[in-house]
N, C-alpha and C positions, 0 to 999 in steps of 0.2 A: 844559584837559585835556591831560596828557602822554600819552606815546607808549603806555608801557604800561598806562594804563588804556584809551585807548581799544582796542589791541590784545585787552585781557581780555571789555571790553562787546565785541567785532565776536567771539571766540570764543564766548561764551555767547548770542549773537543765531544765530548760525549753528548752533548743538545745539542749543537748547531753543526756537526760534521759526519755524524756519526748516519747513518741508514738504516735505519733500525726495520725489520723485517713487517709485516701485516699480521695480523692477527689471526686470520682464519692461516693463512701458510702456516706460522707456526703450531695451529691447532694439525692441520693435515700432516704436521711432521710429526708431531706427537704421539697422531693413531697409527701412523706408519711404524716407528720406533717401537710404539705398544704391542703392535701386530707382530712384527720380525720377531721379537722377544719374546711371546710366546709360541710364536712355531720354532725358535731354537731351541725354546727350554722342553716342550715336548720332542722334540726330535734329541735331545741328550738325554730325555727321559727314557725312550725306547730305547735307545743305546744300553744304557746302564740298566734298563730289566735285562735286556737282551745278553749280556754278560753275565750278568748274574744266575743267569739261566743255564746257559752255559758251563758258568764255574759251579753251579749246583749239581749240573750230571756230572759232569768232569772228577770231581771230589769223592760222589755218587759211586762211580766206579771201583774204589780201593775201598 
């Protein structure tokens, strides 16, 4: 198999085989991804005040 045949079967696999997803789905995945992502990075965020808090009395002490 050369270059350009297999390039023509991986185009015609990708249009007429492929099931490509709806447009609003992918829009609802995105807010979902968007939302999880920020309630994790807040919630790492509390962590690390919250140590830092910590190792500030901690330290504090001596």
């Amino acid at each position: 198999m050369n270059l350009k045949n297999f390039v023509l079967e991986s185009y015609d696999e990708m249009k007429n085989m492929v099931t490509w997803p709806k447009f609003s789905f992918l829009q609802n995945s995105a807010i979902l991804v968007l939302v999880a992502s920020l309630i994790f990075a807040l919630f790492i965020g509390a962590v690390d005040l919250g140590f830092e808090n910590i190792m500030t009395w901690f330290y504090g002490l001596f």
